[in-house]
C-alpha positions as CSV (number, residue, x, y, z in Angstrom):
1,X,8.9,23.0,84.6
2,X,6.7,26.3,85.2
3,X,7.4,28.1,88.2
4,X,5.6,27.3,91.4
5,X,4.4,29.2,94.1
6,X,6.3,29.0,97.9
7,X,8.7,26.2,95.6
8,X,10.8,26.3,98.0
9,X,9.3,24.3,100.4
10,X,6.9,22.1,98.4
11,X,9.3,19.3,98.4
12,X,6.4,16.9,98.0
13,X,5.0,18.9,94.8
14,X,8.9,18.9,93.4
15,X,8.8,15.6,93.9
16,X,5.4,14.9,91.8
17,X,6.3,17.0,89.3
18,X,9.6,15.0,88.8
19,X,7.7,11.8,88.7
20,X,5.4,13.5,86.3
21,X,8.5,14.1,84.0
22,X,10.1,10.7,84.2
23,X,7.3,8.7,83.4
24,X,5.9,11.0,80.3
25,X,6.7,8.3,78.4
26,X,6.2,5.1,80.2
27,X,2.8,5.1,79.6
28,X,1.6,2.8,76.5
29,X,0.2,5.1,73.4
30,X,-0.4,1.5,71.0
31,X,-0.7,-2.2,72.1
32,X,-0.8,-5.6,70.3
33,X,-0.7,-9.0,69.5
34,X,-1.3,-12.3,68.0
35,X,-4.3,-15.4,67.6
36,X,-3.3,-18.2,66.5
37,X,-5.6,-19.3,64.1
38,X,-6.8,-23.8,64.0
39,X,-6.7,-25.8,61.0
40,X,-10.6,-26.8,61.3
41,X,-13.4,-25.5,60.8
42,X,-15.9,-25.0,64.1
43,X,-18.3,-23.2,65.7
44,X,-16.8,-19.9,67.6
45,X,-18.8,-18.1,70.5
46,X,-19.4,-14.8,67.7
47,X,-21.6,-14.1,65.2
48,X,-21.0,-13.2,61.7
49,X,-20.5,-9.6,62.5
50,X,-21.6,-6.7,60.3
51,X,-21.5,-3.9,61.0
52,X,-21.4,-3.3,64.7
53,X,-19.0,-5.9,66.3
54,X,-21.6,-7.5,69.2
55,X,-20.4,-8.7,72.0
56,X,-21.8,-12.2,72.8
57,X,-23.0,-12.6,76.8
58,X,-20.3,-15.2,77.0
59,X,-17.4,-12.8,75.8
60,X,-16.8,-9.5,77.9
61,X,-14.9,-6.4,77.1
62,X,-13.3,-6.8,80.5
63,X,-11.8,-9.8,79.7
64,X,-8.4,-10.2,81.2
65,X,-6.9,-12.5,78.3
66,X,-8.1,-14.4,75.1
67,X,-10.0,-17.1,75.4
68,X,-8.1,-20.4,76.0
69,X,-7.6,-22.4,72.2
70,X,-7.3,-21.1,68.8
71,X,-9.5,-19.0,66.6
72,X,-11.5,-21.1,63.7
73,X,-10.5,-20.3,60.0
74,X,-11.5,-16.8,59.5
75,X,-14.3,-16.6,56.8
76,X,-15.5,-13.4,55.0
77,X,-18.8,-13.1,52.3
78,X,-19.3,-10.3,50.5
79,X,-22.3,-9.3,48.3
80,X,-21.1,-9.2,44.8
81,X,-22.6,-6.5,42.5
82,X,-23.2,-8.7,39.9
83,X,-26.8,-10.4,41.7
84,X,-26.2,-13.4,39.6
85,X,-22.9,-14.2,41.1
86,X,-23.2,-17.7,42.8
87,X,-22.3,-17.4,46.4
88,X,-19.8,-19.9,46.6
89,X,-17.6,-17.3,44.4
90,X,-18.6,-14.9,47.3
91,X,-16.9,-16.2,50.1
92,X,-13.5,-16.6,51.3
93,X,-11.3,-18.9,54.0
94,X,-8.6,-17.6,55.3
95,X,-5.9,-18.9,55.4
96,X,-6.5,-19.2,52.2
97,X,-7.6,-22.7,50.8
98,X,-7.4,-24.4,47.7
99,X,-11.6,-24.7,47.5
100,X,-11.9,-20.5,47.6
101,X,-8.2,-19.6,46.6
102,X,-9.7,-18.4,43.2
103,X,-12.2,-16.0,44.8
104,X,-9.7,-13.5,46.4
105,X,-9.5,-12.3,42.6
106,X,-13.4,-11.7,43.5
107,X,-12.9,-9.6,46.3
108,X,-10.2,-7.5,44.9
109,X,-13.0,-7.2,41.9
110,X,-15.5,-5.8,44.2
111,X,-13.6,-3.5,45.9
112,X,-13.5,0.5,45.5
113,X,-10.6,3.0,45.4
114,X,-10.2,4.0,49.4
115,X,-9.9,7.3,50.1
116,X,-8.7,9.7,53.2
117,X,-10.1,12.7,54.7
118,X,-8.5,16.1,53.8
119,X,-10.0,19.4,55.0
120,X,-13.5,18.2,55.5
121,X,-13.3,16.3,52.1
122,X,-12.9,12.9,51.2
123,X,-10.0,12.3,48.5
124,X,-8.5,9.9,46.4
125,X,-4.4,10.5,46.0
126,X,-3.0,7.1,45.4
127,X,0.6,9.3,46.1
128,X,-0.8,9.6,49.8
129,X,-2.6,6.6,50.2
130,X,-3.1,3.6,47.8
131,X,-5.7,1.2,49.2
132,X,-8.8,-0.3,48.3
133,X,-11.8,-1.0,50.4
134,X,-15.1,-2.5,51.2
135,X,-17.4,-0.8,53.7
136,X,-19.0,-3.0,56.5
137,X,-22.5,-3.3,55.5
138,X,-21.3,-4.8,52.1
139,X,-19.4,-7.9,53.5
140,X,-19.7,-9.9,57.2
141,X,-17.1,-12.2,59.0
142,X,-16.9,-14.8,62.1
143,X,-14.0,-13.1,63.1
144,X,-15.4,-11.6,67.0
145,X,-12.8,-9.0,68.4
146,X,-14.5,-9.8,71.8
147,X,-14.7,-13.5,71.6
148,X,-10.7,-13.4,71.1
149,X,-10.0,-11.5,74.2
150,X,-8.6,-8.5,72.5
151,X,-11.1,-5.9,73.3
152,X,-10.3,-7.5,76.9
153,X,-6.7,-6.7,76.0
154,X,-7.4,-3.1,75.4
155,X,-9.8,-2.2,78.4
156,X,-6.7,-3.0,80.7
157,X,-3.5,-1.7,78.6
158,X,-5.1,1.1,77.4
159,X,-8.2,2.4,79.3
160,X,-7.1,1.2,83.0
161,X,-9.6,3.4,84.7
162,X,-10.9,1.5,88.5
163,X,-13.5,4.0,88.6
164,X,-15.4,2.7,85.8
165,X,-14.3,-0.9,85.7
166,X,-17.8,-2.2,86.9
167,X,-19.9,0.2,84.1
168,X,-18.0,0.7,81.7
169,X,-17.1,-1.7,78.3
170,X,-15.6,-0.9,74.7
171,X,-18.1,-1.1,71.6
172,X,-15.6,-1.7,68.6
173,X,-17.6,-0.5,65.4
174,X,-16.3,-2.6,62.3
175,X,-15.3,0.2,60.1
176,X,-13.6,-0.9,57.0
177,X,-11.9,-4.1,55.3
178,X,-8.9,-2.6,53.7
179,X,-6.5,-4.5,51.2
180,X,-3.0,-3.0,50.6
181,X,-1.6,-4.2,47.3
182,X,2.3,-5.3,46.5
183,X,4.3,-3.9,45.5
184,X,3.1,-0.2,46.3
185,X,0.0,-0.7,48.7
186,X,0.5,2.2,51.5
187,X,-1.0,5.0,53.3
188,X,1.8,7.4,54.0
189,X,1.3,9.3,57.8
190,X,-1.6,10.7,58.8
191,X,-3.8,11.2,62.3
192,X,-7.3,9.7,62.2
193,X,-10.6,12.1,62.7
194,X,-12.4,11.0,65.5
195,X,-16.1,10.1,64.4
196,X,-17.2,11.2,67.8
197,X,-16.4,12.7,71.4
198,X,-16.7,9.2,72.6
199,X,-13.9,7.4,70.4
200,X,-10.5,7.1,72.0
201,X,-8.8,4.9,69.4
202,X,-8.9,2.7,66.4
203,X,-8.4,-1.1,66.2
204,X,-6.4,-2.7,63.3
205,X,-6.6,-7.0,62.7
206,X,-4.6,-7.8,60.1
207,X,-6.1,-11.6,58.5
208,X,-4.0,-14.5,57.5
209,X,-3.0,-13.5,53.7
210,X,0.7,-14.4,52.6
211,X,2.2,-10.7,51.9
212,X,5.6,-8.8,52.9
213,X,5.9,-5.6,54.0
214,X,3.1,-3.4,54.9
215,X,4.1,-2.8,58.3
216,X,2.4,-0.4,60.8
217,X,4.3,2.2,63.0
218,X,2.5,4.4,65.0
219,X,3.9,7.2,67.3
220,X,2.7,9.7,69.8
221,X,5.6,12.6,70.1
222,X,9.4,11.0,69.9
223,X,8.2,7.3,70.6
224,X,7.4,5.2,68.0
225,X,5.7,1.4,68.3
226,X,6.1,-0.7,64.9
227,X,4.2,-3.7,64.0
228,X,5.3,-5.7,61.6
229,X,2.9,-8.3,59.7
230,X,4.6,-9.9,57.0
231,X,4.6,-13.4,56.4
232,X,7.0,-14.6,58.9
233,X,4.8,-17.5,61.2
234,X,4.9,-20.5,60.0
235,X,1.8,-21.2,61.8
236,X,-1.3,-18.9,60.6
237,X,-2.8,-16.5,63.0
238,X,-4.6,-13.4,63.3
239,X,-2.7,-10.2,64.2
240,X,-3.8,-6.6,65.7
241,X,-2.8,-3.6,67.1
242,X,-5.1,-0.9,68.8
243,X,-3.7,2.9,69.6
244,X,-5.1,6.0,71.1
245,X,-7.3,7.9,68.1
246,X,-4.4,11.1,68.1
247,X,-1.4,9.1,67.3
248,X,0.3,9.8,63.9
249,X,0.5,6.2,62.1
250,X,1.5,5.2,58.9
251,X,1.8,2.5,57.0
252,X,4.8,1.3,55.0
253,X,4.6,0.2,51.2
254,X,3.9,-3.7,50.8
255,X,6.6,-5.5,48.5
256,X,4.3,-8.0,47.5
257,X,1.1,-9.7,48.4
258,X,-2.0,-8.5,49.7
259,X,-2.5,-7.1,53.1
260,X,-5.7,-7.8,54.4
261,X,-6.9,-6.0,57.4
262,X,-10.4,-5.2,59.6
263,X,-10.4,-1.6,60.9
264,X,-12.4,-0.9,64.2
265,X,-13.5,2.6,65.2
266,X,-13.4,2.0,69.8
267,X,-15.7,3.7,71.5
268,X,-16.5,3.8,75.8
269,X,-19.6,3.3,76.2
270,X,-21.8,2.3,79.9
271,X,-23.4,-0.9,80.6
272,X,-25.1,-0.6,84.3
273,X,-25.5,-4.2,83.9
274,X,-22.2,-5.1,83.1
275,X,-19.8,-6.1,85.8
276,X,-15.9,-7.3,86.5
277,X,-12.9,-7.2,88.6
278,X,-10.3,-5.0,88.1
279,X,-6.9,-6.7,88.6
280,X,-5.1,-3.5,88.4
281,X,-3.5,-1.9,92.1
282,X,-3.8,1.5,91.1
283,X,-2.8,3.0,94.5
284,X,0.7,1.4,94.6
285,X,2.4,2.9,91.5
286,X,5.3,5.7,92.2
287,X,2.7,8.8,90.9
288,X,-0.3,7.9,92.8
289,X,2.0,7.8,96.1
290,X,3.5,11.1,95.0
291,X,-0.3,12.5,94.1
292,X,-1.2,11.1,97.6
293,X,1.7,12.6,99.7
294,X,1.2,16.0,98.0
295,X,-2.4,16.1,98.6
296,X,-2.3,14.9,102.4
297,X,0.9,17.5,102.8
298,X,-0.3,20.2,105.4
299,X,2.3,22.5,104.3
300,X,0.8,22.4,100.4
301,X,-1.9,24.8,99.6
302,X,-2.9,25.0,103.6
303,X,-5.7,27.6,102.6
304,X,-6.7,25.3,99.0
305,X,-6.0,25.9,96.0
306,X,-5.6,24.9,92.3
307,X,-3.5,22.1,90.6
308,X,-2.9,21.7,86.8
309,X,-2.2,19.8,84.8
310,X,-1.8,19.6,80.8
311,X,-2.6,16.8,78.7
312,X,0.0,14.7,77.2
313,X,-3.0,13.3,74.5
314,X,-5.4,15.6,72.6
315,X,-8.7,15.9,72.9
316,X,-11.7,17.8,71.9
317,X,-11.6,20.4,74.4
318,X,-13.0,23.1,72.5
319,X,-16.5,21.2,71.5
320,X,-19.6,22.5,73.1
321,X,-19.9,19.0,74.5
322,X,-16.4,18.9,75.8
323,X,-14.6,15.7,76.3
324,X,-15.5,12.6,78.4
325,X,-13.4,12.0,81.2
326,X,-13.6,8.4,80.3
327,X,-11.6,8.5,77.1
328,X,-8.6,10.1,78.8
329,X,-5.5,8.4,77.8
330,X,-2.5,7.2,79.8
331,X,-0.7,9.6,82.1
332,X,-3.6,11.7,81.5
333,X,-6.1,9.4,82.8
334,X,-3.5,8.7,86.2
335,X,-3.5,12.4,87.2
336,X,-7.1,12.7,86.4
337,X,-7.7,9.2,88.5
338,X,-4.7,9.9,91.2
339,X,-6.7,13.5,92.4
340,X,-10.3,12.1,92.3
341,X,-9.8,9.2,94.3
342,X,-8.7,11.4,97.5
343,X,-11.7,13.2,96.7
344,X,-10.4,16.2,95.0
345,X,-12.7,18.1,92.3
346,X,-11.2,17.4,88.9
347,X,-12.4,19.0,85.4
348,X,-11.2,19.2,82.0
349,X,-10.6,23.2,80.7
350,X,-9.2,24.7,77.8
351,X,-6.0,26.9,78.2
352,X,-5.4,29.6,75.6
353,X,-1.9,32.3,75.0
354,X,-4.5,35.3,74.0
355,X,-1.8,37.6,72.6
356,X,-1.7,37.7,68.9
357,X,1.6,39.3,68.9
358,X,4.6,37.7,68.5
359,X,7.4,39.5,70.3
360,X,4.7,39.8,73.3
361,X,4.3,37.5,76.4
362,X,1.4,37.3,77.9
363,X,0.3,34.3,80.2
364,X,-1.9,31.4,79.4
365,X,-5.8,32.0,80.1
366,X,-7.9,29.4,81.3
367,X,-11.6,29.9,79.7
368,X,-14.8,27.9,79.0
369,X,-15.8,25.5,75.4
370,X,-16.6,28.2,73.0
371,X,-20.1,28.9,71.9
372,X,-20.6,29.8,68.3
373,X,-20.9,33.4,67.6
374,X,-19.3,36.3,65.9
375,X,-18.3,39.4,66.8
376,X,-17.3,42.8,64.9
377,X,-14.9,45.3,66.7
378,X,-11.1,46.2,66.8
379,X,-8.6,46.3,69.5
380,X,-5.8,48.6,69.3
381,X,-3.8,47.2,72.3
382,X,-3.0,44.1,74.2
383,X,-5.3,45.3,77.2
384,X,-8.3,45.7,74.6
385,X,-7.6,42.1,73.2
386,X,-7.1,40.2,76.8
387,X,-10.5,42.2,78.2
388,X,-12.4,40.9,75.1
389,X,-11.3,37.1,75.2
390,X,-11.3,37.6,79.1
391,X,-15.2,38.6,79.2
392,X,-16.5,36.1,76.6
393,X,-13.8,33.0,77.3
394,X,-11.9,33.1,80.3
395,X,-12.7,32.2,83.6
396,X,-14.6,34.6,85.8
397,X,-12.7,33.3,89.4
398,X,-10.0,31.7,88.5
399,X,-7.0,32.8,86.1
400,X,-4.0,30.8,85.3
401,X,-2.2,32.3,87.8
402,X,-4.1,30.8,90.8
403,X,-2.7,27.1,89.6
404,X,0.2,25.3,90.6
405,X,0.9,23.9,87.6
406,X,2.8,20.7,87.2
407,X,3.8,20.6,83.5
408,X,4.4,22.5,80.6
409,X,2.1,22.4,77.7
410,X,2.3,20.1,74.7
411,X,2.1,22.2,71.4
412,X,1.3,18.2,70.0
413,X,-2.3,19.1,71.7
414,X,-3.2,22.0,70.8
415,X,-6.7,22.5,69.1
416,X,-8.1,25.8,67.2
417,X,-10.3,27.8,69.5
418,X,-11.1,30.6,67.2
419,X,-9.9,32.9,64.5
420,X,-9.7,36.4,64.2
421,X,-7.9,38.9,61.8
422,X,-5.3,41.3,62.1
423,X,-4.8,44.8,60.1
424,X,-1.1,46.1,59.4
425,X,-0.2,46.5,55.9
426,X,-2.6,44.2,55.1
427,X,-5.0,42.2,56.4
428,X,-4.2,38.9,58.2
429,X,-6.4,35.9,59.0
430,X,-5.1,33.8,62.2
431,X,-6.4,31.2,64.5
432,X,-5.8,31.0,67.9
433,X,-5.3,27.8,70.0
434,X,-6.2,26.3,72.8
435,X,-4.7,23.1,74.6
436,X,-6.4,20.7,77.2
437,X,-5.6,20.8,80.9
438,X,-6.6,18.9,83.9
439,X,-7.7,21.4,86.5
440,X,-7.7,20.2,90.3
441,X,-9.3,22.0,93.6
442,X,-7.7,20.7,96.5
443,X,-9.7,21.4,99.7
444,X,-8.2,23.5,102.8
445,X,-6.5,22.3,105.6
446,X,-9.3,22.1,108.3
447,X,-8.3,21.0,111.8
448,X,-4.9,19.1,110.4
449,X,-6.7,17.4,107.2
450,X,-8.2,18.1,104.1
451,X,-11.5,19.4,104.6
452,X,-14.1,17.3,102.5
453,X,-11.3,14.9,101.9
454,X,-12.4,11.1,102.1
455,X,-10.8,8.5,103.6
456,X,-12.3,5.8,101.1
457,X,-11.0,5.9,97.5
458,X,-14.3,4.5,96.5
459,X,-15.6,7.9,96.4
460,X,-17.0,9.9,93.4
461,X,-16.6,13.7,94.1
462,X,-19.3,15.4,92.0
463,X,-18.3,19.3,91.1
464,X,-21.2,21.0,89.0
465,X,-20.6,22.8,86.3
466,X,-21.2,26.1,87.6
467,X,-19.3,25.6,90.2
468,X,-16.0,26.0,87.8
469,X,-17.9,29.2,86.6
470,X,-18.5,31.5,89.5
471,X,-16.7,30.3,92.7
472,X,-14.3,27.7,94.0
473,X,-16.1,24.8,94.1
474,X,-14.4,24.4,98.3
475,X,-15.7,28.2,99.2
């Protein structure tokens, strides 16, 4: 842990930052599961999405379980390049059956070479990835990830956020159909590009197609979740898995078979029209008490004072646009949620090491999103460089030394802020980096409480923008 000021008698901030330690990990990075899949065909309460996965009025992202029964046979259509192609060679029931078995031989036909994102660019290297897909405006399905209860699923493992429970709902964008091919179908590790600011994670369904191998692991710093979707059930059904957009997955080589799957780009989004309980207690686990007894501690930060906190997830901190506090991710998203609701001021900042030097430590500077711009000088010292970055990017009120910080950083997050170039023997081009933190204002003491602290944890403490700039947003 960083050192803390007056650390000898914050017992209630040792004791956070302990519980901030032992439950790094607890918190879920991936989630999954099974839908059993019936042996008729029927109706299903989804449309044949394409596209954009719609959610039906009777099917809600808040959801607290799949709907009672099992899923129809999955269909999929596709429109063949060949215009003459009779549709009934166009479609496909899964599992498969003996009246469309020959047409998978169709859609492996129509499909094209798929390719992974390198530097900006889009390549093919079937020694990284070897894969074949079909993009969503080419094919549609009755397969609803709402109508199943998984987006449901989701909401509460992995965005469990009371503040927003009413507003706000997942849109799961159909991305790809994706077929991995035995015996050497794979896509070795790798870390998805968000498509925007809004996307927190990625949705996998793997459909009912005899294969072995193929599995899925994914992991987010030493833990690793595996999924597993070879052809072990006798009974058909559908299978998924859904994880946070900056966890390193991969997917192992498939012995034999085909391994079909639906990709999903997640997205929070608001609906003021949209509403639901929310069966999660968030006040009664361990860190939220801890949170609690620091804040209302007398003896912490009498005068206020600054709390921080770096992410565990990464994020796109160094965007003009920032990040949305809505797409925070576990044990981010229960400091960020543990401060607010006592009525603390809570924003996201970037936090950058300014020294280009190696053998030199200097401290961590808490600045502002960059704006684009360039700028032609030298520095010939370490003072020059910090009063540069210092006047354009850091802070003008508050420094990293004002915060009681209760975690280290995570390299895992860090994101390039800029890049500069330094002259020796030769010149050098480098980057500098920035990582996210979560930056709180806890009010003063004022006649034995908080002052502007609520009693209510219904409240939604509004700090402006400026605010962060200038002055503490409690002066």
């Amino acid at each position: 842990m960083l050192d803390v000021k007056d650390a000898d008698t914050d017992d209630q901030l040792r004791a956070l930052q302990h519980c901030v330690e032992s439950n790094y990990k607890e918190f879920l990075f991936a989630c999954g599961g099974t839908v059993p899949i019936s042996s008729e065909h029927q109706e299903y309460p989804g449309p044949m999405s394409k596209g954009t996965a719609s959610c039906p009025e009777s099917a809600s992202s808040k959801s607290s379980s799949p709907t009672s029964g099992a899923h129809p046979l999955v269909t999929l259509r596709w429109d063949p390049k060949d215009v003459s192609t009779p549709a009934s060679q166009s479609k496909l029931i899964l599992p498969i059956e003996e009246t469309t078995a020959g047409n998978l031989k169709h859609l492996l036909a129509e499909m094209k070479p798929a390719t992974f994102g390198r530097g900006g660019e889009d390549v093919y290297d079937e020694s990284y990835r070897k894969a074949s897909k079909l993009e969503p405006q080419n094919f549609s399905t009755n397969f609803c990830p709402y109508s199943t209860g998984i987006i449901g699923a989701i909401s509460q493992l992995l965005l469990p956020n009371p503040k927003f429970a009413d507003q706000r709902i997942i849109k799961a964008e159909l991305y790809k159909l994706n077929v991995y091919t035995g015996p050497s179908g794979h896509f070795r590790s790798h870390v998805d590009t968000p498509r925007s600011r809004s996307q927190f994670g990625s949705l996998v369904v793997c459909l009912p197609v005899k294969h072995e191998g193929g599995a899925l692991e994914v992991r987010h710093d030493d833990e690793v979740m595996k999924f597993d979707w070879g052809s072990t059930s006798e009974q058909p059904e559908l299978q998924w898995a859904a994880f946070y957009s900056d966890c390193e997955h991969e997917v192992f080589p498939v012995q034999s078979g085909h391994r079909i799957t639906l990709t999903y780009n997640l997205y929070a989004t608001f609906n003021s029209i949209q509403r639901s309980f929310n069966p999660l207690n968030n006040a009664q686990t361990p860190l939220d008490r801890d949170i609690e007894a620091l804040v209302r501690d007398p003896t912490f930060l009498p005068d206020g004072g600054y709390v921080g906190f770096h992410t565990t997830h990464t994020y796109p901190h160094n965007d003009s646009e920032g990040c949305l506090e809505d797409t925070l991710k576990g044990l981010d998203m229960v400091i960020w949620r543990g401060f607010q609701r006592l009525g603390c001021g809570v924003c996201l900042r970037p936090v950058l090491q300014p020294t280009p030097y190696i053998d030199v430590e200097l401290p961590f500077m808490l600045g502002r999103t960059f704006e684009l711009k360039t700028m032609d000088g030298e520095v010939e010292s370490i003072d020059e460089w910090d009063a540069i970055v210092r006047y354009d990017w850091g802070l003008e009120h508050l420094s990293v030394e004002d915060i009681t910080w209760l975690n280290k950083p995570t390299l895992q997050t860090k994101k390039a802020a800029f890049a500069y170039t330094v002259y020796g023997n030769q010149a050098s081009s480098c980057l500098a980096y920035t990582v996210c933190a979560i930056i709180v204002s806890v009010p003063k003491i004022n006649e034995g409480k908080r002052a502007n602290l609520e009693t209510t944890f219904d409240v939604d403490v509004v700090v402006e923008e400026e605010d962060w700039e200038k002055r503490s947003p409690w002066d």
